[in-house]
C-alpha positions as CSV (number, residue, x, y, z in Angstrom):
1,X,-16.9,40.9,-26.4
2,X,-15.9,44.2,-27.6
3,X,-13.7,45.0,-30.4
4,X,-11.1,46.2,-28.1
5,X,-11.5,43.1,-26.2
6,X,-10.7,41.3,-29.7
7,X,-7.5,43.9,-30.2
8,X,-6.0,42.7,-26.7
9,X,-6.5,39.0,-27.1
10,X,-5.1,39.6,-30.3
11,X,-2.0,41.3,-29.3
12,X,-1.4,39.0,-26.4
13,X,-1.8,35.9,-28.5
14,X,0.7,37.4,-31.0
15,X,3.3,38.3,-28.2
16,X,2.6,34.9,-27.1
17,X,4.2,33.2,-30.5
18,X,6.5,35.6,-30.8
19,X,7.7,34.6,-27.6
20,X,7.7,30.8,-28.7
21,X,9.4,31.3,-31.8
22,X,12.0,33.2,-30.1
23,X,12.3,30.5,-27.3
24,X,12.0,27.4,-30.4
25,X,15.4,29.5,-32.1
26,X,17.0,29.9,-28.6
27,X,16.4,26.4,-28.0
28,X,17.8,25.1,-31.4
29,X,21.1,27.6,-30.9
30,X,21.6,25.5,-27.3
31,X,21.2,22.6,-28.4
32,X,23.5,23.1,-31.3
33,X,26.1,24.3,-28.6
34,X,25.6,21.3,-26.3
35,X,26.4,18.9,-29.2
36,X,29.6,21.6,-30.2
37,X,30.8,21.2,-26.6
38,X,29.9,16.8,-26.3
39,X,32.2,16.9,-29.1
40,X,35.0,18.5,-28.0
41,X,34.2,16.8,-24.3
42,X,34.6,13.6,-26.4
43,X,37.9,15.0,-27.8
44,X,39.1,16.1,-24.7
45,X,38.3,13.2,-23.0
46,X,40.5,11.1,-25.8
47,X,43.3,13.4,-25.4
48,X,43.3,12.6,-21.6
49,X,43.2,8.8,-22.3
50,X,46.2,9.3,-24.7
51,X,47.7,11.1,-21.7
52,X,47.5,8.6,-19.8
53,X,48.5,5.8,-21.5
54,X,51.7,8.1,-22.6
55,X,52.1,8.6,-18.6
56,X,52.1,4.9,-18.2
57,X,54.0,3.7,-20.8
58,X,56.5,7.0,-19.4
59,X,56.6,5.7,-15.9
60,X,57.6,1.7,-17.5
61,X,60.4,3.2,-19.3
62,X,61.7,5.0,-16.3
63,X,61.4,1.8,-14.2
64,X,63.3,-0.3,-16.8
65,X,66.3,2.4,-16.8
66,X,66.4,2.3,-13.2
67,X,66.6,-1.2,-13.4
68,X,69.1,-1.2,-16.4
69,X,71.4,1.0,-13.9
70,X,71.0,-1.1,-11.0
71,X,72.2,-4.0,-13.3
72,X,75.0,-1.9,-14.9
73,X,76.0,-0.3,-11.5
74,X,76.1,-4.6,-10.1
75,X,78.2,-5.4,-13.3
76,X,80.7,-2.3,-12.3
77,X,80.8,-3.0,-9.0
78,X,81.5,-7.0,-9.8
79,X,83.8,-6.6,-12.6
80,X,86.0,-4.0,-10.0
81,X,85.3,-7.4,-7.4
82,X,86.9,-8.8,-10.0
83,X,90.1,-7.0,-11.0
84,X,91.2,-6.7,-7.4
85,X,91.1,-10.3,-6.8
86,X,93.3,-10.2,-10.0
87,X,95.8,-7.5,-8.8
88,X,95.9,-9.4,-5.3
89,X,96.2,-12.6,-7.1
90,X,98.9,-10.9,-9.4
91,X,101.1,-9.3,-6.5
92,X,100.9,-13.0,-4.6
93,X,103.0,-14.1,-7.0
């Protein structure tokens, strides 16, 4: 081979790691980025849970004060029952 033969196969093979230690830092930076962003997928996915639980527990509480009016509207409406058969028994006499 030729010395100029030697100077391009020299060249190419440095390009070549060049290349490779530019991809082997690129690579390192994503996968630095992919744990950064599993984390806060982890995070996110906790605060959703939470949510959700809080949405629960929410919709409980607003079925037991619908069913704490229904009782308290029964107790109204039984205790007015109530008082008029009173009055009525009252004025019968």
């Amino acid at each position: 081979m030729e010395a100029q033969s030697f100077d391009l196969l020299e060249e190419k093979i440095s390009n070549l790691i060049g290349m490779l230690n530019r991809l082997r830092i690129e690579n390192q930076e994503l996968k630095n980025q992919n744990q950064e962003m599993r984390l806060q997928l982890d995070d996110k996915e906790q605060l959703l849970s939470s949510l959700k639980n809080e949405t629960d527990q929410l919709r409980n509480a607003k079925t037991d004060v619908e069913m704490y009016k229904q009782n308290q509207d029964r107790i109204a409406n039984k205790v007015d029952s109530l008082l008029m058969k009173l009055k009525e028994f009252e004025d019968y006499q």
